[in-house]
N, C-alpha and C positions, 0 to 999 in steps of 0.2 A: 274248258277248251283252250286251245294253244291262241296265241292272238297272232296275229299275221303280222311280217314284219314289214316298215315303209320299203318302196318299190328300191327306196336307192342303197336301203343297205343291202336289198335282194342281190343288187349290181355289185353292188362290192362284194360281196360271196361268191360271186361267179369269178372270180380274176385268180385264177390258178395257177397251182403252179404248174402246169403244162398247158402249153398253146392247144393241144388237140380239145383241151375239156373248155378253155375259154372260147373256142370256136364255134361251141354247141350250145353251154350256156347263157353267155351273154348275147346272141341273138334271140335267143329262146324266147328269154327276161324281155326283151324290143320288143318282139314280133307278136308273141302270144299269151305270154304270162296274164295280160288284164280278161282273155277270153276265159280264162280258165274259172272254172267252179267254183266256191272257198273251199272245199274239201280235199279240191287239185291242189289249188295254190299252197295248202299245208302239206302237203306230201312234196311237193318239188322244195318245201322251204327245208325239208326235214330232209331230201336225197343232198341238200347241200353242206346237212354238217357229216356228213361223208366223209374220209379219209379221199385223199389224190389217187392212190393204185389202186383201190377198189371202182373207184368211180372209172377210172382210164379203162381198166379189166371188161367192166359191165357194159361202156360203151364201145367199147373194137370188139365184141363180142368172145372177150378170151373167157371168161365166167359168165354164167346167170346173177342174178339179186337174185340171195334168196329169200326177200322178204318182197309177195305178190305186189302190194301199192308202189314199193317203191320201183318194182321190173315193171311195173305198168307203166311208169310216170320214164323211165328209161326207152322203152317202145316207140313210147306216144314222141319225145324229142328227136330220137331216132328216126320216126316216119314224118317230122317234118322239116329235114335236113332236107337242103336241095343240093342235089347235083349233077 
């Protein structure tokens, strides 16, 4: 099994290079990441060795993931954006 990384290198994965993805991430990381599952938190660890365009894509909704856990774990940050 994958071993989960400390929460502050999570923080430092999240600092993109675009403001729209550090917007979504790095409060994610604050707000929710400790609620999440171990099986979640491996899947958001694994949405973050992600490429930038794909992750930018998936999030403005210009493409799907086409891999289900990781559109799931895309969803799930999506639905707890506030605005």
């Amino acid at each position: 099994m994958t071993q989960l990384f400390p929460k502050s290198r999570l923080k430092w994965a999240c600092r993109r290079g675009m403001l729209e993805l550090d917007v979504l991430l790095g409060p994610f990381v604050d707000e929710a990441f400790d609620e999440l599952p171990d099986a979640d938190k491996l899947v958001f660890q694994r949405l973050l060795e992600v490429e930038d365009p794909d992750l930018f894509a998936w999030f403005m909704g210009h493409e799907k993931c086409p891999d289900a856990e990781l559109n799931k774990m895309v969803q799930f940050i999506l639905g707890r954006v506030k605005v």
